[in-house]
C-alpha positions in Angstrom: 9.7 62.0 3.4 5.9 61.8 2.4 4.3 58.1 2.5 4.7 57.0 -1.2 1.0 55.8 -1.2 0.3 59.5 -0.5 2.0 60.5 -3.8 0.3 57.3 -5.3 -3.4 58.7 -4.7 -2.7 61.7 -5.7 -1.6 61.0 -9.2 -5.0 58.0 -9.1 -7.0 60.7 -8.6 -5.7 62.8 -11.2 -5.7 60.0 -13.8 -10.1 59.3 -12.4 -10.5 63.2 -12.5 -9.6 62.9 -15.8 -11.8 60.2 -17.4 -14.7 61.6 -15.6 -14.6 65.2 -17.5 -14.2 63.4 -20.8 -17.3 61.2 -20.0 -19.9 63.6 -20.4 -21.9 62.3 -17.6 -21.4 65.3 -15.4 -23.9 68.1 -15.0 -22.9 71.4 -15.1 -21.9 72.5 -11.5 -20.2 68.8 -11.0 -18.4 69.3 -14.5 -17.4 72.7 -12.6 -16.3 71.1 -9.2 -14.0 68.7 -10.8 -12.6 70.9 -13.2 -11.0 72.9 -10.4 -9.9 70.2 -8.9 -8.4 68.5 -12.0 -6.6 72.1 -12.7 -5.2 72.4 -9.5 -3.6 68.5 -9.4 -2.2 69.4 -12.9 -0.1 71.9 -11.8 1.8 69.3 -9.2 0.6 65.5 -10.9 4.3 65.2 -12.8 6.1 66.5 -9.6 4.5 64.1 -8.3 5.5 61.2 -11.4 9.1 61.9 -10.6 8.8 62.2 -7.2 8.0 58.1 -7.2 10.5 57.9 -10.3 13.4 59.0 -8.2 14.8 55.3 -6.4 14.2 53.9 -9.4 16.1 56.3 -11.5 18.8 57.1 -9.1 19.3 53.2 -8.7 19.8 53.2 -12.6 22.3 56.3 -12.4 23.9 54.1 -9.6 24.6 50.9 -11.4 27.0 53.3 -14.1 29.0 54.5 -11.0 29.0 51.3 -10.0 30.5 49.5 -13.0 34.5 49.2 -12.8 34.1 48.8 -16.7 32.7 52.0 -17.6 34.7 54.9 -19.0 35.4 58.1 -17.4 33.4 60.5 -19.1 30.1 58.2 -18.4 30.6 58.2 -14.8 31.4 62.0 -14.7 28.0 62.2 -16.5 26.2 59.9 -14.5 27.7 62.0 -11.1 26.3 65.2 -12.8 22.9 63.6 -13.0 22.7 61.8 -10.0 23.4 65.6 -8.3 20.8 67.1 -10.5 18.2 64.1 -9.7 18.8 64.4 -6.0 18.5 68.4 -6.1 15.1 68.1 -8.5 13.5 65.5 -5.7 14.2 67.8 -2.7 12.2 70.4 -5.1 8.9 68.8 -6.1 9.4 66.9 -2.3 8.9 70.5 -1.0 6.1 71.7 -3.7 4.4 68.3 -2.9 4.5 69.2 1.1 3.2 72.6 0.2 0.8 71.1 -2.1 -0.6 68.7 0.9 -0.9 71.2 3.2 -4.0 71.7 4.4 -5.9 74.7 2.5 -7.7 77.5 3.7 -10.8 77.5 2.1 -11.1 81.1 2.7 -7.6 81.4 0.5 -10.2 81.9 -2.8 -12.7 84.5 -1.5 -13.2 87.7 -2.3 -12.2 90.1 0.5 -13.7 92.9 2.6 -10.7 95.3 3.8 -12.1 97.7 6.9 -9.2 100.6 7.4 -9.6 102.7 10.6 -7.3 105.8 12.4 -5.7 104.8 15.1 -3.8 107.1 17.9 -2.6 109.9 16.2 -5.3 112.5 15.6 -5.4 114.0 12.8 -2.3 112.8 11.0 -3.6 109.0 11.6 -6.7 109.8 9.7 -4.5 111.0 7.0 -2.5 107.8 6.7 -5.7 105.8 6.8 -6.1 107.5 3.5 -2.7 107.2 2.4 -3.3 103.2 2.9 -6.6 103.2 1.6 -5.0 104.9 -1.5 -2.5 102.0 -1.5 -4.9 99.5 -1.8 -7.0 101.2 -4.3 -3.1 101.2 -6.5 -2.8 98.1 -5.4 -6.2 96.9 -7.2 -5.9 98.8 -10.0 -2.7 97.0 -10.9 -4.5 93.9 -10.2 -7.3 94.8 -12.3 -9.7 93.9 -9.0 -12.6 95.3 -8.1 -12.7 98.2 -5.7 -16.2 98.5 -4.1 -17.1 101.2 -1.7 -19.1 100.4 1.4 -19.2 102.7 4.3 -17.0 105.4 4.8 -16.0 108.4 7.4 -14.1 111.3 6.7 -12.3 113.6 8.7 -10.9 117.2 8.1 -7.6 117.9 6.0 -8.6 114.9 3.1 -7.9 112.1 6.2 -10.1 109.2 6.5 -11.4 108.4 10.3 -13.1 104.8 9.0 -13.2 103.0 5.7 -14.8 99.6 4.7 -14.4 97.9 1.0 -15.0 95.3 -0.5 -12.5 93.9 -3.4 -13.2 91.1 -5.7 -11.0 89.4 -8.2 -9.2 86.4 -8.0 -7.7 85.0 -5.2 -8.0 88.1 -3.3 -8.2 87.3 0.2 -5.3 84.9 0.2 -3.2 87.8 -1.2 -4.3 90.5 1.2 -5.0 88.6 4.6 -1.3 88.8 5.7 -2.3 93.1 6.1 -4.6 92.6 9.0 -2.9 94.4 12.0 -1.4 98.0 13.0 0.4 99.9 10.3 2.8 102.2 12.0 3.8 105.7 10.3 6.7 107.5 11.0 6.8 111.1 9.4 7.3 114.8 9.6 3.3 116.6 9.5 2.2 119.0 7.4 1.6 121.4 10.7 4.5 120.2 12.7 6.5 123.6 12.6 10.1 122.1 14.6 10.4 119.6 12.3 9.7 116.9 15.1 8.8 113.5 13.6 5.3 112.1 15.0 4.2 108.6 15.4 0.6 107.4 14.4 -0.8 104.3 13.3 -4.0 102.9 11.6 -5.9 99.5 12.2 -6.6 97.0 9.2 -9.1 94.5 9.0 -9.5 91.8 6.1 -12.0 89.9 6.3 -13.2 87.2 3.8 -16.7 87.9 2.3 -19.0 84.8 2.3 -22.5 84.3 0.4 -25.5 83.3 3.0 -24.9 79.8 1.6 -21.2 80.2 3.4 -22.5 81.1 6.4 -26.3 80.8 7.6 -27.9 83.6 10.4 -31.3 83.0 12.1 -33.1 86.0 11.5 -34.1 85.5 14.9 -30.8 86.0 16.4 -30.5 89.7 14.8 -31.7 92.7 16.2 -32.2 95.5 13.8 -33.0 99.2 14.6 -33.6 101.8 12.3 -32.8 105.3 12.5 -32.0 109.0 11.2 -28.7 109.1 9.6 -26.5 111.9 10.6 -23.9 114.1 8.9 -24.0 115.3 5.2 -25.1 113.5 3.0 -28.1 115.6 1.2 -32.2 116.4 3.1 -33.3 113.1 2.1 -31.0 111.0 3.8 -31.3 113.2 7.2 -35.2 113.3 6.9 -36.0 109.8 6.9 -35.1 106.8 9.0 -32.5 105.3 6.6 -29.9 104.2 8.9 -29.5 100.9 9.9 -27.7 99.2 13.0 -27.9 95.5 13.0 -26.5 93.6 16.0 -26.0 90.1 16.4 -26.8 89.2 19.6 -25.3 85.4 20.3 -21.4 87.2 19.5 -22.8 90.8 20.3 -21.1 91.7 17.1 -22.8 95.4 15.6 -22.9 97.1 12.9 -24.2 100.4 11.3 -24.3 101.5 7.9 -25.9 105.1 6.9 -24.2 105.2 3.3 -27.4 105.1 1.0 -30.9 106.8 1.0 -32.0 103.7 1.0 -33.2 101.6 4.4 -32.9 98.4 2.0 -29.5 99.2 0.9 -28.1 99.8 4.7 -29.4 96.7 5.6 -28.1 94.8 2.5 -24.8 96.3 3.0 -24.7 95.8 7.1 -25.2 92.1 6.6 -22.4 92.1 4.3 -20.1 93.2 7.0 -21.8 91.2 9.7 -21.4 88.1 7.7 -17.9 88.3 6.9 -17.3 89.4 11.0 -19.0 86.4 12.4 -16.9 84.0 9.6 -14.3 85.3 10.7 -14.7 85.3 14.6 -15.8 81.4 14.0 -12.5 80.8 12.1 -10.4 82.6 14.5 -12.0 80.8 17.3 -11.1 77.4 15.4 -7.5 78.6 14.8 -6.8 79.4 18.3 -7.6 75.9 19.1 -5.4 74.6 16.9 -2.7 76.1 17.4 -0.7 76.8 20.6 2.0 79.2 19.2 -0.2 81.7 17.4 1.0 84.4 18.4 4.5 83.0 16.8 2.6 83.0 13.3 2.4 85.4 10.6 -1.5 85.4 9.5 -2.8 85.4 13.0 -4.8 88.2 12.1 -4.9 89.7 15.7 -5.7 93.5 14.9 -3.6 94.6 18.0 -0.8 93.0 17.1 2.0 96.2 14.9 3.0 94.6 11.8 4.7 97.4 10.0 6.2 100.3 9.8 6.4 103.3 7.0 9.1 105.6 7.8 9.1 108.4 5.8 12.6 110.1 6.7 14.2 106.9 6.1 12.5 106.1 2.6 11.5 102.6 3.9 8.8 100.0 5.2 9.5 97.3 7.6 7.5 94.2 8.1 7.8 93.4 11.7 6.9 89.4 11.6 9.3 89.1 9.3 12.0 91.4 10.0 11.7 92.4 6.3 13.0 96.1 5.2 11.8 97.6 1.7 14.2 100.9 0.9 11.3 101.7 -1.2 8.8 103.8 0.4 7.2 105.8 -2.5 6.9 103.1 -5.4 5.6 100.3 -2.1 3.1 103.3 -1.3 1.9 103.4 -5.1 1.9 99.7 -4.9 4.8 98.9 -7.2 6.7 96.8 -4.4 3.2 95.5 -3.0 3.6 92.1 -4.4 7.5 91.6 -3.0 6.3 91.8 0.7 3.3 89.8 0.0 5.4 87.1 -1.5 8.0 87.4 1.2 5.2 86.6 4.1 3.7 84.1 2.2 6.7 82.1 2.0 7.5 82.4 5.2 4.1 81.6 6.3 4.7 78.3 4.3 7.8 77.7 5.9 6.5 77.9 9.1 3.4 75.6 8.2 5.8 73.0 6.4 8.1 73.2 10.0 5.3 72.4 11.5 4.0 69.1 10.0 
Protein backbone atom coordinates (compact mmCIF):
# COMPACT_ATOMS: atom_id res chain seq x y z
CA UNK A 1 0.00 0.00 0.00
CA UNK A 2 1.67 3.48 -0.71
CA UNK A 3 1.72 6.03 2.39
CA UNK A 4 -1.48 8.12 1.73
CA UNK A 5 0.56 11.41 2.28
CA UNK A 6 2.52 10.14 -0.67
CA UNK A 7 -0.58 10.21 -2.89
CA UNK A 8 -1.48 13.62 -0.98
CA UNK A 9 1.72 15.46 -2.31
CA UNK A 10 1.43 14.31 -5.37
CA UNK A 11 -1.95 15.71 -6.29
CA UNK A 12 -0.55 19.31 -3.95
CA UNK A 13 1.83 19.50 -6.37
CA UNK A 14 -0.19 19.16 -9.23
CA UNK A 15 -2.84 21.60 -7.95
CA UNK A 16 0.69 24.46 -7.20
CA UNK A 17 2.08 23.32 -10.72
CA UNK A 18 -0.95 24.52 -11.93
CA UNK A 19 -1.46 28.01 -10.47
CA UNK A 20 2.11 28.74 -11.21
CA UNK A 21 1.68 28.31 -15.32
CA UNK A 22 -1.45 30.48 -15.20
CA UNK A 23 0.54 33.23 -13.23
CA UNK A 24 2.55 34.49 -15.88
CA UNK A 25 5.48 35.01 -13.61
CA UNK A 26 7.59 32.37 -15.26
CA UNK A 27 10.27 32.91 -17.78
CA UNK A 28 10.50 31.04 -20.61
CA UNK A 29 12.75 27.90 -19.80
CA UNK A 30 10.96 27.72 -16.11
CA UNK A 31 7.50 28.05 -18.01
CA UNK A 32 9.09 25.04 -20.01
CA UNK A 33 10.39 22.92 -16.89
CA UNK A 34 7.11 22.99 -15.20
CA UNK A 35 5.09 22.41 -18.08
CA UNK A 36 6.63 18.89 -18.36
CA UNK A 37 6.21 18.30 -15.17
CA UNK A 38 2.56 19.47 -14.94
CA UNK A 39 1.86 17.10 -18.20
CA UNK A 40 3.34 14.19 -16.82
CA UNK A 41 1.29 14.43 -13.16
CA UNK A 42 -1.85 14.99 -15.40
CA UNK A 43 -1.73 11.76 -16.88
CA UNK A 44 -1.84 9.97 -13.15
CA UNK A 45 -3.37 13.20 -10.74
CA UNK A 46 -7.11 11.54 -10.93
CA UNK A 47 -5.66 7.96 -10.33
CA UNK A 48 -4.35 9.42 -7.86
CA UNK A 49 -8.08 11.38 -6.62
CA UNK A 50 -9.55 8.00 -6.42
CA UNK A 51 -6.91 6.31 -5.13
CA UNK A 52 -7.49 8.45 -1.67
CA UNK A 53 -11.40 8.29 -2.64
CA UNK A 54 -11.51 4.53 -2.31
CA UNK A 55 -12.11 3.95 2.00
CA UNK A 56 -14.33 6.51 1.76
CA UNK A 57 -16.31 5.26 -1.10
CA UNK A 58 -16.13 1.73 -0.36
CA UNK A 59 -17.23 2.56 3.31
CA UNK A 60 -20.35 4.25 1.62
CA UNK A 61 -20.98 1.12 -0.72
CA UNK A 62 -20.64 -0.83 2.68
CA UNK A 63 -23.21 0.87 4.73
CA UNK A 64 -26.05 -0.43 1.65
CA UNK A 65 -24.78 -4.05 2.29
CA UNK A 66 -24.99 -3.34 5.57
CA UNK A 67 -28.60 -2.20 5.93
CA UNK A 68 -31.08 -5.25 6.75
CA UNK A 69 -33.78 -2.70 5.30
CA UNK A 70 -32.56 -2.34 1.88
CA UNK A 71 -34.07 -4.25 -1.02
CA UNK A 72 -32.43 -6.86 -3.03
CA UNK A 73 -31.66 -5.32 -6.19
CA UNK A 74 -29.70 -2.28 -4.21
CA UNK A 75 -27.47 -4.64 -2.56
CA UNK A 76 -26.86 -6.68 -5.76
CA UNK A 77 -25.86 -3.25 -7.10
CA UNK A 78 -23.98 -2.12 -4.43
CA UNK A 79 -21.89 -5.83 -4.57
CA UNK A 80 -21.32 -5.07 -8.33
CA UNK A 81 -19.76 -1.82 -7.36
CA UNK A 82 -17.97 -2.56 -4.42
CA UNK A 83 -16.13 -5.45 -6.93
CA UNK A 84 -15.57 -2.88 -9.60
CA UNK A 85 -14.22 -0.23 -6.87
CA UNK A 86 -11.92 -2.75 -5.39
CA UNK A 87 -10.58 -3.97 -9.02
CA UNK A 88 -10.19 -0.02 -10.15
CA UNK A 89 -7.99 0.68 -6.84
CA UNK A 90 -5.57 -2.29 -7.45
CA UNK A 91 -5.29 -0.51 -11.02
CA UNK A 92 -4.35 3.09 -10.41
CA UNK A 93 -2.53 1.42 -7.02
CA UNK A 94 -0.27 -0.26 -9.64
CA UNK A 95 0.01 2.87 -12.28
CA UNK A 96 0.74 5.04 -9.06
CA UNK A 97 3.79 2.46 -8.08
CA UNK A 98 4.87 2.67 -11.58
CA UNK A 99 4.39 6.29 -11.61
CA UNK A 100 6.69 6.60 -8.30
CA UNK A 101 9.29 4.65 -9.51
CA UNK A 102 12.29 6.20 -9.77
CA UNK A 103 12.95 7.50 -13.46
CA UNK A 104 15.80 7.10 -15.60
CA UNK A 105 16.69 10.34 -16.69
CA UNK A 106 18.27 8.85 -19.58
CA UNK A 107 14.56 7.32 -20.48
CA UNK A 108 13.99 10.83 -22.71
CA UNK A 109 17.34 11.05 -24.77
CA UNK A 110 17.97 10.56 -27.99
CA UNK A 111 19.98 7.45 -28.75
CA UNK A 112 23.24 6.38 -30.41
CA UNK A 113 22.89 2.60 -31.56
CA UNK A 114 26.63 1.06 -32.48
CA UNK A 115 25.92 -2.50 -34.43
CA UNK A 116 29.09 -4.64 -34.92
CA UNK A 117 29.73 -8.52 -36.51
CA UNK A 118 30.34 -10.78 -34.20
CA UNK A 119 31.78 -14.59 -34.67
CA UNK A 120 30.55 -15.65 -37.84
CA UNK A 121 32.61 -14.33 -40.71
CA UNK A 122 31.14 -13.26 -43.30
CA UNK A 123 27.46 -14.24 -42.67
CA UNK A 124 27.72 -12.11 -39.26
CA UNK A 125 28.62 -9.07 -41.21
CA UNK A 126 25.56 -9.79 -43.20
CA UNK A 127 23.10 -9.86 -40.29
CA UNK A 128 24.71 -6.77 -38.85
CA UNK A 129 23.13 -5.39 -41.91
CA UNK A 130 20.07 -7.20 -41.73
CA UNK A 131 19.71 -5.56 -38.10
CA UNK A 132 20.85 -2.35 -39.07
CA UNK A 133 18.15 -2.50 -41.82
CA UNK A 134 15.69 -3.31 -38.93
CA UNK A 135 16.32 -0.43 -37.18
CA UNK A 136 16.37 1.84 -40.03
CA UNK A 137 12.29 0.08 -40.64
CA UNK A 138 12.01 0.42 -37.35
CA UNK A 139 12.66 4.46 -37.52
CA UNK A 140 10.89 5.00 -40.47
CA UNK A 141 7.74 3.79 -38.86
CA UNK A 142 8.54 5.90 -36.04
CA UNK A 143 9.06 8.79 -38.15
CA UNK A 144 12.67 9.20 -36.16
CA UNK A 145 15.58 10.41 -37.31
CA UNK A 146 18.20 8.05 -38.70
CA UNK A 147 21.68 9.71 -38.67
CA UNK A 148 24.76 8.16 -40.11
CA UNK A 149 28.01 8.28 -38.22
CA UNK A 150 30.70 5.96 -38.87
CA UNK A 151 30.42 2.98 -40.82
CA UNK A 152 32.56 -0.25 -42.16
CA UNK A 153 31.62 -2.46 -44.80
CA UNK A 154 32.57 -5.75 -45.68
CA UNK A 155 32.20 -7.82 -48.96
CA UNK A 156 28.82 -9.45 -50.16
CA UNK A 157 26.57 -6.01 -48.91
CA UNK A 158 27.56 -7.14 -44.92
CA UNK A 159 28.32 -4.57 -42.48
CA UNK A 160 31.62 -5.34 -40.25
CA UNK A 161 30.74 -1.95 -37.89
CA UNK A 162 27.98 0.60 -37.82
CA UNK A 163 27.33 3.60 -35.49
CA UNK A 164 23.97 5.91 -35.64
CA UNK A 165 22.52 8.16 -34.08
CA UNK A 166 18.49 8.32 -33.82
CA UNK A 167 16.47 11.13 -32.54
CA UNK A 168 12.83 11.47 -31.88
CA UNK A 169 10.92 11.12 -29.02
CA UNK A 170 11.64 9.03 -26.30
CA UNK A 171 14.01 7.12 -28.19
CA UNK A 172 16.45 5.68 -25.85
CA UNK A 173 13.86 4.34 -23.39
CA UNK A 174 12.35 2.40 -26.41
CA UNK A 175 15.50 0.98 -27.77
CA UNK A 176 17.82 0.39 -24.70
CA UNK A 177 16.31 -3.10 -23.90
CA UNK A 178 18.46 -4.15 -27.54
CA UNK A 179 21.86 -3.73 -26.13
CA UNK A 180 23.44 -7.30 -26.07
CA UNK A 181 24.18 -10.36 -28.69
CA UNK A 182 21.64 -10.99 -31.32
CA UNK A 183 21.92 -14.56 -32.28
CA UNK A 184 21.06 -15.77 -36.12
CA UNK A 185 20.23 -19.09 -36.99
CA UNK A 186 20.01 -19.64 -40.85
CA UNK A 187 20.86 -21.52 -43.92
CA UNK A 188 23.90 -19.14 -46.10
CA UNK A 189 23.80 -18.06 -49.30
CA UNK A 190 27.18 -20.28 -50.01
CA UNK A 191 26.45 -23.15 -47.66
CA UNK A 192 26.03 -25.84 -50.48
CA UNK A 193 24.69 -29.04 -47.79
CA UNK A 194 22.15 -27.11 -46.61
CA UNK A 195 23.83 -27.01 -43.04
CA UNK A 196 22.40 -24.30 -40.76
CA UNK A 197 25.23 -21.87 -39.37
CA UNK A 198 25.27 -19.91 -36.24
CA UNK A 199 26.52 -16.19 -36.09
CA UNK A 200 25.83 -13.36 -34.00
CA UNK A 201 26.22 -9.54 -33.92
CA UNK A 202 26.86 -7.12 -30.86
CA UNK A 203 24.54 -3.98 -30.10
CA UNK A 204 25.24 -1.08 -28.30
CA UNK A 205 22.69 1.78 -27.26
CA UNK A 206 23.92 4.31 -25.83
CA UNK A 207 22.20 7.59 -24.71
CA UNK A 208 23.55 10.74 -26.50
CA UNK A 209 24.20 13.66 -24.05
CA UNK A 210 24.94 17.51 -24.88
CA UNK A 211 28.42 18.77 -23.16
CA UNK A 212 26.02 20.37 -20.63
CA UNK A 213 25.00 16.48 -19.75
CA UNK A 214 28.26 15.50 -19.23
CA UNK A 215 31.50 17.82 -18.91
CA UNK A 216 35.25 16.51 -20.34
CA UNK A 217 38.49 18.37 -19.41
CA UNK A 218 40.10 19.00 -22.55
CA UNK A 219 43.04 18.10 -20.60
CA UNK A 220 42.07 14.63 -19.99
CA UNK A 221 41.79 13.83 -23.96
CA UNK A 222 44.44 12.87 -26.17
CA UNK A 223 43.85 13.41 -29.74
CA UNK A 224 46.00 12.15 -32.72
CA UNK A 225 45.47 12.93 -36.13
CA UNK A 226 46.03 10.86 -39.06
CA UNK A 227 45.69 9.56 -42.79
CA UNK A 228 42.47 7.89 -43.27
CA UNK A 229 42.52 4.63 -44.93
CA UNK A 230 40.28 2.76 -47.38
CA UNK A 231 38.03 4.31 -50.13
CA UNK A 232 36.70 7.03 -49.70
CA UNK A 233 37.90 9.44 -52.68
CA UNK A 234 42.12 11.21 -53.08
CA UNK A 235 41.22 13.89 -50.71
CA UNK A 236 40.35 11.96 -47.78
CA UNK A 237 43.59 9.59 -48.28
CA UNK A 238 45.91 12.64 -48.88
CA UNK A 239 45.47 14.57 -45.94
CA UNK A 240 45.50 13.87 -42.21
CA UNK A 241 41.72 13.80 -41.73
CA UNK A 242 41.37 11.05 -39.39
CA UNK A 243 40.88 11.38 -35.93
CA UNK A 244 41.45 9.10 -32.80
CA UNK A 245 40.52 10.65 -29.57
CA UNK A 246 41.27 8.69 -26.34
CA UNK A 247 40.16 9.45 -23.08
CA UNK A 248 42.74 8.68 -20.91
CA UNK A 249 41.12 8.60 -17.06
CA UNK A 250 38.56 5.39 -18.54
CA UNK A 251 41.11 4.69 -21.48
CA UNK A 252 37.95 4.70 -23.58
CA UNK A 253 39.08 5.42 -27.68
CA UNK A 254 37.65 6.27 -30.40
CA UNK A 255 38.31 6.84 -34.27
CA UNK A 256 36.30 8.35 -36.78
CA UNK A 257 37.63 8.72 -40.57
CA UNK A 258 33.96 9.37 -42.14
CA UNK A 259 34.38 13.05 -43.45
CA UNK A 260 37.10 15.03 -45.42
CA UNK A 261 36.95 17.07 -42.81
CA UNK A 262 39.57 16.91 -39.50
CA UNK A 263 36.79 19.17 -37.79
CA UNK A 264 33.96 16.91 -38.58
CA UNK A 265 35.99 13.58 -37.17
CA UNK A 266 36.53 15.22 -34.23
CA UNK A 267 33.01 16.63 -33.78
CA UNK A 268 31.62 13.29 -34.49
CA UNK A 269 34.34 11.22 -32.17
CA UNK A 270 33.25 13.29 -29.20
CA UNK A 271 29.79 12.39 -29.95
CA UNK A 272 30.61 8.81 -29.37
CA UNK A 273 33.04 9.36 -26.56
CA UNK A 274 30.47 11.37 -24.72
CA UNK A 275 27.70 9.02 -24.86
CA UNK A 276 30.54 5.99 -23.89
CA UNK A 277 31.75 7.70 -20.77
CA UNK A 278 27.77 8.47 -19.73
CA UNK A 279 27.20 5.41 -20.01
CA UNK A 280 30.24 3.66 -18.36
CA UNK A 281 29.43 6.25 -15.28
CA UNK A 282 25.82 5.05 -15.28
CA UNK A 283 26.68 1.47 -15.50
CA UNK A 284 29.17 1.94 -12.76
CA UNK A 285 26.30 3.49 -10.54
CA UNK A 286 23.88 0.65 -11.42
CA UNK A 287 26.15 -2.05 -10.52
CA UNK A 288 26.26 -0.58 -7.10
CA UNK A 289 22.88 -0.58 -6.75
CA UNK A 290 21.94 -3.44 -7.53
CA UNK A 291 23.13 -6.87 -6.38
CA UNK A 292 21.09 -9.12 -8.88
CA UNK A 293 21.91 -7.45 -12.07
CA UNK A 294 22.61 -9.92 -13.88
CA UNK A 295 18.83 -11.14 -13.05
CA UNK A 296 17.55 -7.89 -14.82
CA UNK A 297 16.46 -7.17 -18.22
CA UNK A 298 18.13 -3.62 -19.16
CA UNK A 299 21.50 -4.52 -17.70
CA UNK A 300 22.93 -3.56 -20.82
CA UNK A 301 26.03 -6.02 -20.52
CA UNK A 302 26.99 -6.41 -24.34
CA UNK A 303 28.14 -10.05 -23.63
CA UNK A 304 25.26 -11.12 -22.33
CA UNK A 305 22.86 -13.25 -25.78
CA UNK A 306 19.55 -11.76 -25.66
CA UNK A 307 17.95 -13.16 -28.74
CA UNK A 308 17.63 -15.27 -31.30
CA UNK A 309 16.41 -15.08 -35.14
CA UNK A 310 15.86 -18.41 -36.54
CA UNK A 311 15.25 -18.39 -39.84
CA UNK A 312 14.07 -22.15 -40.59
CA UNK A 313 11.70 -21.85 -37.79
CA UNK A 314 10.10 -18.39 -38.92
CA UNK A 315 10.70 -16.97 -35.32
CA UNK A 316 12.55 -14.67 -32.75
CA UNK A 317 13.16 -15.46 -29.25
CA UNK A 318 13.87 -13.01 -26.46
CA UNK A 319 16.02 -14.87 -24.12
CA UNK A 320 15.38 -12.61 -20.76
CA UNK A 321 12.11 -13.12 -21.29
CA UNK A 322 11.55 -16.40 -22.63
CA UNK A 323 9.45 -14.56 -25.25
CA UNK A 324 8.81 -16.42 -28.83
CA UNK A 325 7.51 -14.14 -31.90
CA UNK A 326 6.30 -16.78 -34.87
CA UNK A 327 6.92 -13.76 -36.98
CA UNK A 328 10.27 -13.49 -38.32
CA UNK A 329 9.85 -11.53 -41.60
CA UNK A 330 7.16 -8.72 -40.59
CA UNK A 331 9.59 -8.46 -36.77
CA UNK A 332 12.57 -8.13 -39.37
CA UNK A 333 10.70 -5.24 -41.26
CA UNK A 334 9.81 -3.97 -37.95
CA UNK A 335 6.13 -4.61 -37.98
CA UNK A 336 6.24 -6.77 -34.58
CA UNK A 337 9.16 -4.33 -33.26
CA UNK A 338 6.91 -2.59 -30.81
CA UNK A 339 5.24 -6.10 -29.35
CA UNK A 340 8.68 -7.29 -27.96
CA UNK A 341 9.58 -3.86 -26.80
CA UNK A 342 6.41 -3.63 -24.87
CA UNK A 343 6.73 -7.16 -23.61
CA UNK A 344 10.39 -6.31 -21.90
CA UNK A 345 9.26 -3.13 -20.78
CA UNK A 346 6.60 -4.55 -18.75
CA UNK A 347 8.49 -7.02 -17.41
CA UNK A 348 11.17 -4.69 -16.62
CA UNK A 349 8.46 -2.82 -14.61
CA UNK A 350 7.42 -5.87 -12.91
CA UNK A 351 10.57 -6.61 -11.78
CA UNK A 352 11.27 -2.95 -10.51
CA UNK A 353 7.69 -2.80 -8.81
CA UNK A 354 8.89 -6.49 -7.05
CA UNK A 355 11.48 -4.89 -6.00
CA UNK A 356 10.41 -1.90 -3.95
Amino acid sequence: MIPQKTIEDLIHKHSTLEKDLSSGNLDKKLFAEKSKEYSDLNEIVEDAKKYISFEKDKNELKKILDDQNNDEELITMAEKELNNLQLQYEKNEKKLKLFLLPKDEADKKDAIIEIRAGTGGLEASLFAADLFKMYEKVSQKKKWSLELISISRSEAGGLKEVIASIKGQNIYSTLKYESGVHRVQRVPDTETQGRVHTSAATVAVLPEVEEVDLKINESDLRIDVFRAGGPGGQSVNTTDSAVRITHIPSGISVSQQDEKSQHKNKAKGMKILRARIYELERSRIEKERSLDRKNKIGTGDRSERIRTYNFPQGRVTDHRINLTLHKLEEFLEGEAFDEMIESLTLQAQEESLNSL
